[in-house]
C-alpha positions in Angstrom: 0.0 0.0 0.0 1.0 3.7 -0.7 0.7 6.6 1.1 -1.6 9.0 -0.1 -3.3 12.3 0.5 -6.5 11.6 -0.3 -9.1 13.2 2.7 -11.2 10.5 4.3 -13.0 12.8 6.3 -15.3 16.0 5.7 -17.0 18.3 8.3 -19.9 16.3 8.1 -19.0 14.1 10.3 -19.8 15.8 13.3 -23.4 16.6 12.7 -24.1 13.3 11.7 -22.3 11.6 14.6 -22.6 13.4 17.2 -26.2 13.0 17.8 -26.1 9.4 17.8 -22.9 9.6 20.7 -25.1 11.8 22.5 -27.9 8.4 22.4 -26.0 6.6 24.2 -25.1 8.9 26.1 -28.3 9.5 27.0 -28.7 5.5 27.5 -26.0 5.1 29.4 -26.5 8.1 31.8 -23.8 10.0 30.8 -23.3 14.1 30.4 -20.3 13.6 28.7 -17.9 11.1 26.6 -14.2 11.6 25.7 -13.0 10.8 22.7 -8.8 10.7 22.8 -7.0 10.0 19.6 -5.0 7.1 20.8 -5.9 3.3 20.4 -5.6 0.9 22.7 -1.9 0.4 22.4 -1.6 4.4 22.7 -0.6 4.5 18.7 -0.2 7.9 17.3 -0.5 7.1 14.0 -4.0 4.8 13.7 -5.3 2.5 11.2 -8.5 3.9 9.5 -10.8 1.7 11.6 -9.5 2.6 14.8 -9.9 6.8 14.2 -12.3 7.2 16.6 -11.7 10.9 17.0 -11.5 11.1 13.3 -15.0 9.4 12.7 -16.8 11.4 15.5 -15.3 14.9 14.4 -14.1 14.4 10.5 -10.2 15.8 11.9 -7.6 13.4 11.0 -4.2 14.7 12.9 -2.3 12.6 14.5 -2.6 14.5 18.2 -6.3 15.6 19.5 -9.2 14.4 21.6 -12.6 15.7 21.9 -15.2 16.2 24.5 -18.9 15.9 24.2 -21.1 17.1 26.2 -25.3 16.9 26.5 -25.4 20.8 25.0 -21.6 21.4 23.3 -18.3 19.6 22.4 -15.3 20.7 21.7 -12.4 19.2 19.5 -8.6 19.6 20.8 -5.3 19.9 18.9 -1.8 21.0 19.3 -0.4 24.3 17.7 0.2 21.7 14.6 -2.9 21.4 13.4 -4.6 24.5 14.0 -5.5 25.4 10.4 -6.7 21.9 9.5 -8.9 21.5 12.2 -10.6 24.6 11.0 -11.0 22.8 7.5 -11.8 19.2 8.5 -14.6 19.9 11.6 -18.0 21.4 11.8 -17.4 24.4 14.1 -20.9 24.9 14.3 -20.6 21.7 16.5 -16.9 21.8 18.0 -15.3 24.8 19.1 -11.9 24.6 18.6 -9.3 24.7 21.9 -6.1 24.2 22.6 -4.7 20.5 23.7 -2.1 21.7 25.6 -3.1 24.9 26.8 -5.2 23.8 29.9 -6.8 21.0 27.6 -9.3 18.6 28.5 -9.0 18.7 32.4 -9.3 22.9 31.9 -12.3 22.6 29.8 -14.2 19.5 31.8 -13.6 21.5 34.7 -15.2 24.8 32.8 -18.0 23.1 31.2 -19.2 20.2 33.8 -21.3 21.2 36.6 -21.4 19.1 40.4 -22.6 15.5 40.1 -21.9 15.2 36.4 -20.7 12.1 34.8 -18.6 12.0 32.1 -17.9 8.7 30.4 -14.8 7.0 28.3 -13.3 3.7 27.2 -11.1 3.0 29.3 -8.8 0.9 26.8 -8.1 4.2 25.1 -6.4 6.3 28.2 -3.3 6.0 29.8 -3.3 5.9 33.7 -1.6 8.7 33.7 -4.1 10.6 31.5 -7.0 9.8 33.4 -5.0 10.7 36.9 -4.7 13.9 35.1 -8.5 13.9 34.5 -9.5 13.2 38.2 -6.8 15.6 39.6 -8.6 18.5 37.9 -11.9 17.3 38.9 -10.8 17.6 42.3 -9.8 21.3 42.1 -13.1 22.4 41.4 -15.5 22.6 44.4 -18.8 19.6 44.0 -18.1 16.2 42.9 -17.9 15.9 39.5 -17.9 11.5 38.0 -15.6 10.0 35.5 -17.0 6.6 34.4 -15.8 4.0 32.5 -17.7 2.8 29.8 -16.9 -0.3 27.5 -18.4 0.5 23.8 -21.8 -1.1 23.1 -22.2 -1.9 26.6 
């Protein structure tokens, strides 16, 4: 196989998947679900079938995450991929923000109110990224949840 630079992605990825993450969301009992980039074996670069950030936003970088929430979501990248994002996501559904500049702790502790739950798979996180997600949970006053949720379950 050879590389190419064909796009596998469009912005319309994100209005027609978001709603249906938000389902089962809403199933589940969730407010939220995180969407990291990585695999289960942490892989930077992915295999088509395992883009999960790609299929639920349409951005295909190789470093982001994204967080959806009941009412907004927002889609994360590093100074690198600024000007794709722009081109590849729906920013009627995502606004952009920066990964590295307080990132997904700084937003989940923004955006989540007390008792929230937000859900992930937790095959697709690091300890040490969710330790990162429950320290800044902690900071904020009123007990916010992190839940791990196995797809289709």
């Amino acid at each position: 196989m050879r590389q190419t630079f064909d796009e596998s992605t469009d912005p319309s990825f994100g209005p027609k998947h978001v709603p249906l993450i938000r389902q089962a969301m809403a199933s589940q009992g969730l407010d939220g679900f995180l969407v990291p980039h990585e695999d289960e074996h942490q892989n930077e670069y992915l295999p088509a079938a395992n883009d999960r950030l790609a299929w639920a936003t349409g951005f295909t970088g190789s470093a982001g995450a994204a967080v959806i929430l009941k009412d907004k979501a927002a889609v994360f990248v590093d100074g690198r991929y600024t000007l794709q994002v722009r081109d590849q996501v729906d920013g009627g559904v995502f606004e952009v923000r920066d990964l590295i500049e307080k990132g997904v702790p700084g937003y989940l502790e923004e955006a989540l109110g007390a008792g929230q739950t937000v859900g992930y798979d937790p095959r697709l996180h690091s300890p040490e990224a969710l330790e990162r997600l429950r320290a800044a949970k902690k900071e904020k006053k009123g007990k916010r949840n992190l839940r791990g949720k196995l797809p289709n379950k």
